[in-house]
C-alpha positions as CSV (number, residue, x, y, z in Angstrom):
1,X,0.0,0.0,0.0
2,X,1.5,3.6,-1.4
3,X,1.4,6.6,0.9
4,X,-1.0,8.4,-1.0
5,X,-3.5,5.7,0.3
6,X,-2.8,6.2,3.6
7,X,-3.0,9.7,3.4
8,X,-6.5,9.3,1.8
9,X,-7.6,6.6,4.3
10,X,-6.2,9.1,7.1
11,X,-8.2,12.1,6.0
12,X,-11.5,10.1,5.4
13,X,-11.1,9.1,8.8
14,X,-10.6,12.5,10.1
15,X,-13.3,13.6,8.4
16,X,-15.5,11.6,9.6
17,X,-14.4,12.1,13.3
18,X,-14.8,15.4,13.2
19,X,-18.2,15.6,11.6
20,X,-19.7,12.9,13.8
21,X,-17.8,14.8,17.4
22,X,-19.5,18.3,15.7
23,X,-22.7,16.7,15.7
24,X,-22.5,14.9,18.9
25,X,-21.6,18.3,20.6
26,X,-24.5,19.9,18.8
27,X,-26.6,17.0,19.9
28,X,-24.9,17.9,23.9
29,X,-26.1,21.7,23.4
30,X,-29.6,21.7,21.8
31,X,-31.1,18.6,23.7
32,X,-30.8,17.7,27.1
33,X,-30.0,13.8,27.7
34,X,-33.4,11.6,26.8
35,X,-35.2,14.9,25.0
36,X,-36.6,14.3,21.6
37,X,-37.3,16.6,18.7
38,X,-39.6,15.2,16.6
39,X,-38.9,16.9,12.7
40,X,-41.6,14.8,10.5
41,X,-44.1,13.5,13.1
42,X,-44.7,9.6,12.5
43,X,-41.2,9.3,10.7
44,X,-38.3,11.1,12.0
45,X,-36.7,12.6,15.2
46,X,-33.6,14.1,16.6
47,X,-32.7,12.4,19.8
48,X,-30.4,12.4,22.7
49,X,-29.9,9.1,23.6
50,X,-27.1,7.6,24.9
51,X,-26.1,3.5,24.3
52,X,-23.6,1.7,26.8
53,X,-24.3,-1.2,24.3
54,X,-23.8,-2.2,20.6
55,X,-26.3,-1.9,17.9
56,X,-30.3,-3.0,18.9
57,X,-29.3,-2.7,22.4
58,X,-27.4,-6.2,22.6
59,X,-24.7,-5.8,25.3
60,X,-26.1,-3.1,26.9
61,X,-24.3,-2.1,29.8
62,X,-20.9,-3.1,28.7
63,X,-19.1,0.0,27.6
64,X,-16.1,-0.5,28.6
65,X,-16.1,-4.2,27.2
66,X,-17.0,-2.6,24.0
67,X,-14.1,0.0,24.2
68,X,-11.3,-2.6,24.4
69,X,-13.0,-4.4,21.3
70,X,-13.0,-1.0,19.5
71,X,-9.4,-0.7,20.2
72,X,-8.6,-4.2,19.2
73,X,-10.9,-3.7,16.1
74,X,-8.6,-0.9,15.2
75,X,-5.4,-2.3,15.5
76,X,-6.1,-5.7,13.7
77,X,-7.7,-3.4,10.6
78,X,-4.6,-1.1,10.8
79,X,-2.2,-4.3,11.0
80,X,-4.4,-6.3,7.8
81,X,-5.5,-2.9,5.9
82,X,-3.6,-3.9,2.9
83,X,-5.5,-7.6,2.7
84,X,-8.5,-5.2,1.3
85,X,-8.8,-3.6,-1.9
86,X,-6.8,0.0,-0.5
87,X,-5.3,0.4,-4.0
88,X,-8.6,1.6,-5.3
89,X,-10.4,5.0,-4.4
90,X,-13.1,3.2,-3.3
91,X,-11.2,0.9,-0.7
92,X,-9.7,3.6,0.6
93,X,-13.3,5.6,1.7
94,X,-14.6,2.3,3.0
95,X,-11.4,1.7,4.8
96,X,-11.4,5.8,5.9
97,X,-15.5,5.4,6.7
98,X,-14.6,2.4,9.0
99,X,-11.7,3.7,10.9
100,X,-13.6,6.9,11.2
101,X,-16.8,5.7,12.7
102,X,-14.9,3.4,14.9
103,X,-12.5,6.4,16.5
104,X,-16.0,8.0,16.7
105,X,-17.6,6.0,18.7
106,X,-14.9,5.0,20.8
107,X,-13.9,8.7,21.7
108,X,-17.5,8.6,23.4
109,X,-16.7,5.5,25.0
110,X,-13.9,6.8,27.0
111,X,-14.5,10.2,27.2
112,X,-18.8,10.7,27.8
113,X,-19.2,6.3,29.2
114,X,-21.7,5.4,25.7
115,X,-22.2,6.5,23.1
116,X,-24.6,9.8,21.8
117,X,-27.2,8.4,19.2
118,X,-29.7,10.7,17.7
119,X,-30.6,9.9,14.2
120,X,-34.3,8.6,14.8
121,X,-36.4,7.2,12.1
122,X,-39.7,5.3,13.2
123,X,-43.2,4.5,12.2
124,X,-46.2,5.4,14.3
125,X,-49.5,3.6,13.3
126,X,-52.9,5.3,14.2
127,X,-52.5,3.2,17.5
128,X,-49.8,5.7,18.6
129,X,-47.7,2.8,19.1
130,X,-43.9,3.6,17.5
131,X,-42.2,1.3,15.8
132,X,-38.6,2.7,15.6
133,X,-34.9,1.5,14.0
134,X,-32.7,1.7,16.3
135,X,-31.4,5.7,16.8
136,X,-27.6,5.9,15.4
137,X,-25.4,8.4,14.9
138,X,-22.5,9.4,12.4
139,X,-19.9,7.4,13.1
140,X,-22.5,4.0,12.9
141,X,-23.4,5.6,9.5
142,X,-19.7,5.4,8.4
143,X,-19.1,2.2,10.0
144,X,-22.0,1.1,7.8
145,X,-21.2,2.3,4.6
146,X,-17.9,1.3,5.0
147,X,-18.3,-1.9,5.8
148,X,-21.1,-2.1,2.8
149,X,-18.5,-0.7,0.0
150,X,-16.0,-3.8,1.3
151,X,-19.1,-5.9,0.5
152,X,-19.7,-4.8,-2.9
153,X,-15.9,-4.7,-4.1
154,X,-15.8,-8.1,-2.8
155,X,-18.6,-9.3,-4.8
156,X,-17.2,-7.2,-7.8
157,X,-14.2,-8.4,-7.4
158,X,-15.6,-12.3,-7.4
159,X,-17.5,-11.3,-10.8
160,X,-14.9,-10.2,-12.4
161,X,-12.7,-13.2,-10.7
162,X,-15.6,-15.9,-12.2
163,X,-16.2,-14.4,-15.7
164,X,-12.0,-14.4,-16.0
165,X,-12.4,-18.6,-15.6
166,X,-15.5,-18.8,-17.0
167,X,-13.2,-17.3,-20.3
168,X,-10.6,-19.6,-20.2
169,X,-12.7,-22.7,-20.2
């Protein structure tokens, strides 16, 4: 892997930090912990929640559990970066988006003891009932679409991989 896709990967990832900490510290100055602003009723609403846990709640309570995995999550992508596709453009934002979203969420972790979500979207039938996806924040939005772009260039890559045999058969 070339410097120039470091640098990239290196600047995603600060980018990302740094929009998902501005938010957060929006989220900190505008809502007061467990407040909701609802901005389309029965579909979306700012939030300020925060989430000891992982995604959907599971292993709630174990922040700091979560924090060394983040940290170990880190280092064995830093150490095995190259074994993904980081000499296209497009491995290197997925790479950037994951390492971003991870520092993200982890500089909650040690700093505020969970994570701030408040990206909301939900449903509300006319039984006043909500039915909500679980609130997220920037950084899970990175980790997200990082981890999706690996997916697809993995399956393009295995295309392109099949059609090559399928020629010299």
């Amino acid at each position: 892997m070339n410097l120039d896709a470091n640098k990239r990967i290196s600047i995603i990832a600060a980018a990302v930090v740094l929009f998902d900490q501005i938010t957060k510290l929006i989220v900190l100055r505008y809502l007061s912990y467990a407040t909701e602003k609802v901005i389309v009723p029965g579909f979306f609403k700012f939030v300020h929640w925060g989430n000891t846990g992982a995604a959907w709640i599971m292993f709630n309570g174990n922040n700091n559990l979560l924090a060394i995995i983040s940290l170990v999550a880190l280092l064995v992508l830093f150490i095995f970066r190259s074994h993904f596709d980081t000499r296209s453009i497009l491995g290197q934002i997925s790479m950037g988006l994951i390492f971003g979203g991870i520092i993200g969420n982890l500089i909650d972790r040690l700093f505020r003891r969970h994570v701030i979500d408040f990206i909301y979207f939900f449903l509300q039938p006319r039984d006043g009932r909500e039915i909500g996806f679980p609130a997220f924040n920037i950084a899970d939005t990175a980790i997200c679409t990082g981890v999706g772009l690996l997916f697809l260039i993995s399956w393009r890559q295995e295309m392109q991989g099949g059609r090559a045999k399928l020629g010299e058969a």
